[in-house]
N, C-alpha and C positions, 0 to 999 in steps of 0.2 A: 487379321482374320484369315483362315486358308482356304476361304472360298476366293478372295482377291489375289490369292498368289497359281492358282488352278492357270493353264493354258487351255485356250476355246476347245483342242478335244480334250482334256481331260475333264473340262466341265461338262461337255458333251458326253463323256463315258459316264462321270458318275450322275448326269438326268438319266441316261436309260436306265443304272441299275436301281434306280428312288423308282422310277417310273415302273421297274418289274415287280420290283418287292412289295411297292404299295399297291399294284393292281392286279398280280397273281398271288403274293405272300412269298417270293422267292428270286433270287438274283437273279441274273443271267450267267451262262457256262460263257468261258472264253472263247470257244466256238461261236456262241450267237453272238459276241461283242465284237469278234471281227467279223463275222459275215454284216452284221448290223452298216459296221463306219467301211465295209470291202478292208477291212486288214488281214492280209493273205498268211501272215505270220503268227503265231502263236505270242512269240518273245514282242509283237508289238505290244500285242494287249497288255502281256504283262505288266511291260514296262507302265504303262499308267494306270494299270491299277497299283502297283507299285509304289507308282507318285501318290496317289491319293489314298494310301494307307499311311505312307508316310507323311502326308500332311494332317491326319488324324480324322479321316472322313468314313472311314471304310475299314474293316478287320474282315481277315480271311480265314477258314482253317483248313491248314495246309491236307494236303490229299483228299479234300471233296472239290469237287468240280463245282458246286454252286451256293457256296456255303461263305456267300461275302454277306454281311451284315454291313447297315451303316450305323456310325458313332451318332452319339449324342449332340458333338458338333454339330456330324449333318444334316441330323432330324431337325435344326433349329433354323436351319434355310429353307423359308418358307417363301410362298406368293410368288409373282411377278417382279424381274428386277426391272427398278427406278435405272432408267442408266443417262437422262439429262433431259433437259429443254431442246425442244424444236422450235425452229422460227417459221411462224405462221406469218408473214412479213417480208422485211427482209433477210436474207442470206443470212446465215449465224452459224459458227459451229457448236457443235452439240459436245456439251458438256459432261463427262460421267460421273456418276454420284451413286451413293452406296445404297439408297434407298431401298426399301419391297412393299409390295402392296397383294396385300390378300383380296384375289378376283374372283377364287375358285368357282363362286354359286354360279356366275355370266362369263368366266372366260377360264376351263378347264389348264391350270396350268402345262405347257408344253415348253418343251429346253427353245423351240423355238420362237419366243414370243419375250416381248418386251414391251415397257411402258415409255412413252418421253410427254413431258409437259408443255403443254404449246406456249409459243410465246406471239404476240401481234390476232390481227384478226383479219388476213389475207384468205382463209377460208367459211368466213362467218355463212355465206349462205351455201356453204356442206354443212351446216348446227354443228361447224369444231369453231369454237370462242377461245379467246385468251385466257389460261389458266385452262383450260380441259386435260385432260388427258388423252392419250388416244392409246390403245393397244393397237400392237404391231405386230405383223408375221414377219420372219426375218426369211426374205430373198433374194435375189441376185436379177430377179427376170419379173415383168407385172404387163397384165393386158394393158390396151388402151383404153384410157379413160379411171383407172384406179389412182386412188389416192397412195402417192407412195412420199416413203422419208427418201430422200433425194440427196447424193453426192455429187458436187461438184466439181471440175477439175483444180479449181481452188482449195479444197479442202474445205466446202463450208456445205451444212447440211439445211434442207429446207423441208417444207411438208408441201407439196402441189398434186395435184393432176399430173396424171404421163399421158401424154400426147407425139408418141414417134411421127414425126412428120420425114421427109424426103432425105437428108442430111444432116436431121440435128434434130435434139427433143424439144418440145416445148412441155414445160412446166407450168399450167396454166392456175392462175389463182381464184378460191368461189369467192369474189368478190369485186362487183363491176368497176370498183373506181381503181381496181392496179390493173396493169399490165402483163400481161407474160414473160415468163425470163426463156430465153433462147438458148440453150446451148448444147454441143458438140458431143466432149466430154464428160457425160452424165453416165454417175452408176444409179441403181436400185439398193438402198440398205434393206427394206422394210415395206410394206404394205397396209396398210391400216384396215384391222379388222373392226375396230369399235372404238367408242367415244366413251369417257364416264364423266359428270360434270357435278362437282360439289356445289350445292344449292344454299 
């Protein structure tokens, strides 16, 4: 499918043009797609829109400035992408999967947002259960005291509390009988904006 062969900007470039077309009626000019991603260059943009004509997502017509349509293909990539399981638990890394899930009415699709399925029940008393899902904001950085998807210097991702303490994060779990995981090494993938829980 050539939404799985797309690189993070080019999937990046063609959410802003879905996101122009379907909320004004009209692409963006190559001027607003770099000032959008700061690409100072012209021949950047092209180049990926380039890419994603050539993967069948996007048609242009040559000498209008905003005259990109998307394919049929890519009117059919819909919802929030499924991209694995989170260990509510312990450590686990997270798996990717092709999955979508239509959120639109409770969680406005945005390129930066994802779904992962919880696994374990290390946060049961935050109401996130085994099997829930959780919608995520995808960031780099999170206050303290938010529920973030969590990198490890392991490579293994978790869902905890951010807790920056003195020298090292703690990852704290909603549930009184674990522990805390300590460590150094921690990134931010994701931030949990919502829970959805099939009944």
């Amino acid at each position: 499918m050539a939404f799985e062969q797309l690189t993070q900007r080019q999937r990046e470039v063609f959410d802003l043009i879905r996101n122009k077309i379907e909320n004004r009626g009209y692409g963006p000019t190559v001027r607003e797609i770099g000032a959008h991603f700061k690409i100072r260059s012209p021949n950047g943009v092209m180049c990926h829109l380039k890419a994603l004509e050539k993967k069948g997502l996007i048609t242009r017509e040559p000498n209008m400035s905003r005259a990109i349509q998307l394919t049929e293909a890519a009117m059919a990539d819909r919802g929030i992408p499924m991209v694995g399981e989170i260990a509510a638990g312990n450590l686990t890394e997270a798996i990717e999967q092709a999955e979508r899930f239509e959120f639109e009415d409770w969680f406005p699709p945005r390129k930066s947002q994802f779904v992962l399925k919880v696994k374990g029940d290390s946060m049961i008393e935050a109401q996130i259960a085994d099997g829930d899902l959780v919608i995520c904001r995808r960031g780099r950085t999170a206050s303290r005291g938010d529920i973030v998807v969590a990198l490890t210097e392991d490579g293994e991702a978790t869902l905890k509390y951010w807790f920056p303490e003195a020298n090292r994060i703690r990852l704290q779990p909603a549930n009184s009988s674990m522990k805390p995981i300590y460590a150094r090494n921690v990134r931010v993938l994701g931030i949990v904006s919502g829970v959805i829980r099939k009944l």
